[in-house]
C-alpha positions as CSV (number, residue, x, y, z in Angstrom):
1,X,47.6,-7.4,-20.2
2,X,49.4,-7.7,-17.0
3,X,48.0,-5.6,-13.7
4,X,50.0,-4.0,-10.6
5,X,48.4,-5.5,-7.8
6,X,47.4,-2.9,-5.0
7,X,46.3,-4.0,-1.5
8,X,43.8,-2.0,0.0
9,X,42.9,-2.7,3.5
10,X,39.2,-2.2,4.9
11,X,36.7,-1.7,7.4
12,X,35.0,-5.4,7.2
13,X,38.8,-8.1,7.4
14,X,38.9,-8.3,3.7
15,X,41.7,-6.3,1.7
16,X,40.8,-4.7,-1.6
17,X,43.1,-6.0,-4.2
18,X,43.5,-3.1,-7.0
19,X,44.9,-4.1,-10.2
20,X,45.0,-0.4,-10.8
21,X,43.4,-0.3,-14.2
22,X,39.8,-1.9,-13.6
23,X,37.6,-1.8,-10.4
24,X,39.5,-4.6,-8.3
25,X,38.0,-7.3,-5.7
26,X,37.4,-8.0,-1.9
27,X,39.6,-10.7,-0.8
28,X,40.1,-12.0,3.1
29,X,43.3,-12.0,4.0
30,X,44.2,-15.8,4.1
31,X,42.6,-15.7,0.5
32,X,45.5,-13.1,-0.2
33,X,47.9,-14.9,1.4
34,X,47.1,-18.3,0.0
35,X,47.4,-16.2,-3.5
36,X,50.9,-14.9,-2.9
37,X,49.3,-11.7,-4.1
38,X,52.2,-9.2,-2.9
39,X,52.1,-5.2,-3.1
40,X,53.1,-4.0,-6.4
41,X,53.2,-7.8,-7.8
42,X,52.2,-8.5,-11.1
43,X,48.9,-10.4,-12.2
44,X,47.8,-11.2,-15.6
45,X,44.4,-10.3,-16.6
46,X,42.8,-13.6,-17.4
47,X,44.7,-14.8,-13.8
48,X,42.8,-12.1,-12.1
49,X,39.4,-12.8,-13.6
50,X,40.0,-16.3,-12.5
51,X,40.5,-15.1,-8.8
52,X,37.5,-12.9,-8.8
53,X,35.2,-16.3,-10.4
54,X,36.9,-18.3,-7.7
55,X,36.6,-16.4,-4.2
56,X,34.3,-13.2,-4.9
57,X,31.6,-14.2,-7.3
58,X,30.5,-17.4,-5.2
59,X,30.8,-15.5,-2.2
60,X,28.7,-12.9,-3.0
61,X,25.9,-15.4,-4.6
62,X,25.8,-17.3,-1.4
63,X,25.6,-13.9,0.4
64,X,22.7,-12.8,-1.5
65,X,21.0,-16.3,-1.0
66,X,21.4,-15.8,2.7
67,X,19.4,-12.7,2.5
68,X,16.5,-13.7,0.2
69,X,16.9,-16.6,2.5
70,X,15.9,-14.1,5.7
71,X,13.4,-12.2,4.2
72,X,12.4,-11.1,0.1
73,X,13.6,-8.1,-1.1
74,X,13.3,-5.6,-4.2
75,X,16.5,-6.7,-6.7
76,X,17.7,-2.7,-5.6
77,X,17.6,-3.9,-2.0
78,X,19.5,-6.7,-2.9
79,X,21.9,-4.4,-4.8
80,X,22.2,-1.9,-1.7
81,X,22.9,-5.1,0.6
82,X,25.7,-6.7,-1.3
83,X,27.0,-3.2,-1.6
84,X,27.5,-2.9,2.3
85,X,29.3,-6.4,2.1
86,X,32.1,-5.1,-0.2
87,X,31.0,-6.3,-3.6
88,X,32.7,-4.9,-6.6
89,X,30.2,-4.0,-9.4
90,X,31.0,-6.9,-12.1
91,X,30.5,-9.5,-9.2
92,X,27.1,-7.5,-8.1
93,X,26.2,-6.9,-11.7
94,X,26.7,-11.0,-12.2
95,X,24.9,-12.2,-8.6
96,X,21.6,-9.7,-9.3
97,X,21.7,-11.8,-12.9
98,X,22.0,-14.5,-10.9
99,X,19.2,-15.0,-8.1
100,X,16.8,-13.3,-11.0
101,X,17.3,-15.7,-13.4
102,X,16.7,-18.4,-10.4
103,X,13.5,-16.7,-9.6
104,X,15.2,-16.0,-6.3
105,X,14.5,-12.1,-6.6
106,X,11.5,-11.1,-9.1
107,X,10.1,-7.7,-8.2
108,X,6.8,-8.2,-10.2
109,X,6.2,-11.0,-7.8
110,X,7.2,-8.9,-4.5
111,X,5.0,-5.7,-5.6
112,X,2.1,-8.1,-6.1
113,X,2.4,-9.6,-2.9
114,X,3.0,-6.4,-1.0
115,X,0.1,-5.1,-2.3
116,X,-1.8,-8.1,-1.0
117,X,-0.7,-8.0,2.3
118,X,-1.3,-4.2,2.4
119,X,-4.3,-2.8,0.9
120,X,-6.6,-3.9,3.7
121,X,-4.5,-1.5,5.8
122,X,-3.1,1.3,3.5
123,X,-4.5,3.3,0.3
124,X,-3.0,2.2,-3.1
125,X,-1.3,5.6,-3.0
126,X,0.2,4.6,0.4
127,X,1.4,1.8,-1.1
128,X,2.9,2.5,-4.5
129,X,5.1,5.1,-2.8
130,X,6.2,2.4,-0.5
131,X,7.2,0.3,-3.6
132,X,8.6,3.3,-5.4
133,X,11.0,3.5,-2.0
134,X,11.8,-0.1,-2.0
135,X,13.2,0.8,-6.0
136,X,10.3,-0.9,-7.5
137,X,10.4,0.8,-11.6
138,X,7.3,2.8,-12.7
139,X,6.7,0.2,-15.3
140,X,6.4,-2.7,-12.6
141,X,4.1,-0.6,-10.7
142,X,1.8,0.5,-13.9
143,X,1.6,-3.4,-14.6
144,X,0.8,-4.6,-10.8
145,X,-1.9,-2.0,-10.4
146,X,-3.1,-2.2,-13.8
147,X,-3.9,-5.9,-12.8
148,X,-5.2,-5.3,-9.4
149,X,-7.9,-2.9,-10.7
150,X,-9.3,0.2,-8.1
151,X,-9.4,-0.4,-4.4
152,X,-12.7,-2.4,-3.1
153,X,-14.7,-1.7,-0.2
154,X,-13.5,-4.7,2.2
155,X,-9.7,-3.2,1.2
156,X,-11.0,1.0,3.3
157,X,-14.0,-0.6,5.6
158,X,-12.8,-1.9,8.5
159,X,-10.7,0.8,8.8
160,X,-13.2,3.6,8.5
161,X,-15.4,1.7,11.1
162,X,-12.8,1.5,13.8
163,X,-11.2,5.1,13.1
164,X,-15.7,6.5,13.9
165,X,-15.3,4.9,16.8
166,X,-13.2,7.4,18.0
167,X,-15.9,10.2,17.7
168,X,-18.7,9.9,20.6
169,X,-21.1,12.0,17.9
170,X,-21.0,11.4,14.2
171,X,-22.3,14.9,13.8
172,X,-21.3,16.9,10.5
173,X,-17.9,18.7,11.5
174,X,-16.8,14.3,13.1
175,X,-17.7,13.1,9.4
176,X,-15.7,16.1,8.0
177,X,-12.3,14.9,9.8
178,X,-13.1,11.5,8.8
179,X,-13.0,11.9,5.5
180,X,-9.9,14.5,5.6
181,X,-8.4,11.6,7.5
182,X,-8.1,9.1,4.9
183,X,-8.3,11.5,1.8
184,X,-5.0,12.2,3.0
185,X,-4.2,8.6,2.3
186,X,-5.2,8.7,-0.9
187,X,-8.3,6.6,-0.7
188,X,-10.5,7.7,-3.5
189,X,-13.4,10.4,-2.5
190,X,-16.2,7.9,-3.2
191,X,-14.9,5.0,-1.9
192,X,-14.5,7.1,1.6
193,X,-18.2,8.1,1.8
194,X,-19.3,4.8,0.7
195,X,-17.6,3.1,3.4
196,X,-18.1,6.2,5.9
197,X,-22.3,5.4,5.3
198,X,-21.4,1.6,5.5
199,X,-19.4,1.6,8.6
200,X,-21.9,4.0,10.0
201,X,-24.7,1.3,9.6
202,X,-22.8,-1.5,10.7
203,X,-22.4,0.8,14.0
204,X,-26.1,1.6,14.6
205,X,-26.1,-2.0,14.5
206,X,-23.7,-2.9,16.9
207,X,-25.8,-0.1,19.1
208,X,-29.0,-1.6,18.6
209,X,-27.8,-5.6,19.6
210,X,-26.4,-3.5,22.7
211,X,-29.3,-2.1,23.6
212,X,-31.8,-4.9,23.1
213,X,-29.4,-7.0,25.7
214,X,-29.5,-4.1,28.3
């Protein structure tokens, strides 16, 4: 099957070459010109395959390492990255394959670690729609929370203590808006008022050592 090439120019120096009946590719210039790829020219199929393995497929897997290499990310923020960088969807399709089969991108791994570094500052809630943002599937998140069991005390604690702080008097309506405070995180009810009574005791505490040094 022979193809019409098209030359499309862009917004990023690379010119879209068309072949008018599949998605095309993103080619610099010199590439172009080094391919004697002309407007309206003809390209054999298997000769345009061979251009798109040759310049845009291991261009766009050493993109995507440079990224991982700056900072992880979910395989759909990958996707969404390579995207902006003029990718065509076989090539994309090919370099997500890619970095996941290397182990580069694994979004099991990046949920489990997010919620590490996390839940000692946010509720689970808090957290899974963060993930859920980030493109992280249901059945990732069922599996990472599933393992990580409910939220422990050390995870709300430190929070609830420094958040009383804020209240001169920890008098009935001061507990009420600290537990409306992080309900609406989505900490469980429980888990609130045991740490509410914990951090409360660890205050008195604090108090106490204060007073017996003045």
């Amino acid at each position: 099957m022979s193809y019409t090439v098209t030359l499309r120019e862009t917004d990023k120096k690379k010119v879209y070459v068309d072949p008018g009946i599949r998605e095309g590719i993103y080619l610099y210039p010199g590439e172009i010109k080094k391919l004697k790829l002309l407007e309206g020219s003809m390209l054999e199929e298997d000769e345009f395959e061979r251009i798109r393995l040759q310049y845009a497929l291991p261009r766009a897997k050493h993109r995507a390492i440079a990224i991982l290499a700056k900072r992880d990310k979910t395989e759909k923020e990958l996707r969404d990255k390579l995207q902006q960088s003029l990718t065509d969807t076989k090539t994309l399709e090919e370099t997500i394959s890619y970095v996941r089969t290397c182990g580069y991108v694994d979004d099991v791994q990046y949920a489990r670690d997010y919620i590490y570094f996390k839940k000692g500052r946010k509720s689970f809630l808090q957290i899974k729609m963060e993930l859920q943002k980030k493109g992280i599937s249901s059945q990732v998140l069922e599996t990472v929370f599933e393992e990580e069991g409910g939220q422990e005390m050390e995870d709300i604690l430190m929070q609830v203590k420094k958040y009383m702080r804020r209240f001169p008097q920890l008098d009935y309506a001061s507990r009420q808006k600290i537990y409306a405070h992080f309900a609406r995180k989505g900490y469980n009810s429980e888990l609130i008022r045991e740490a509410m009574t914990k951090a409360g005791e660890l205050l008195e505490e604090e108090s106490d050592t204060e007073n017996f040094f003045h």
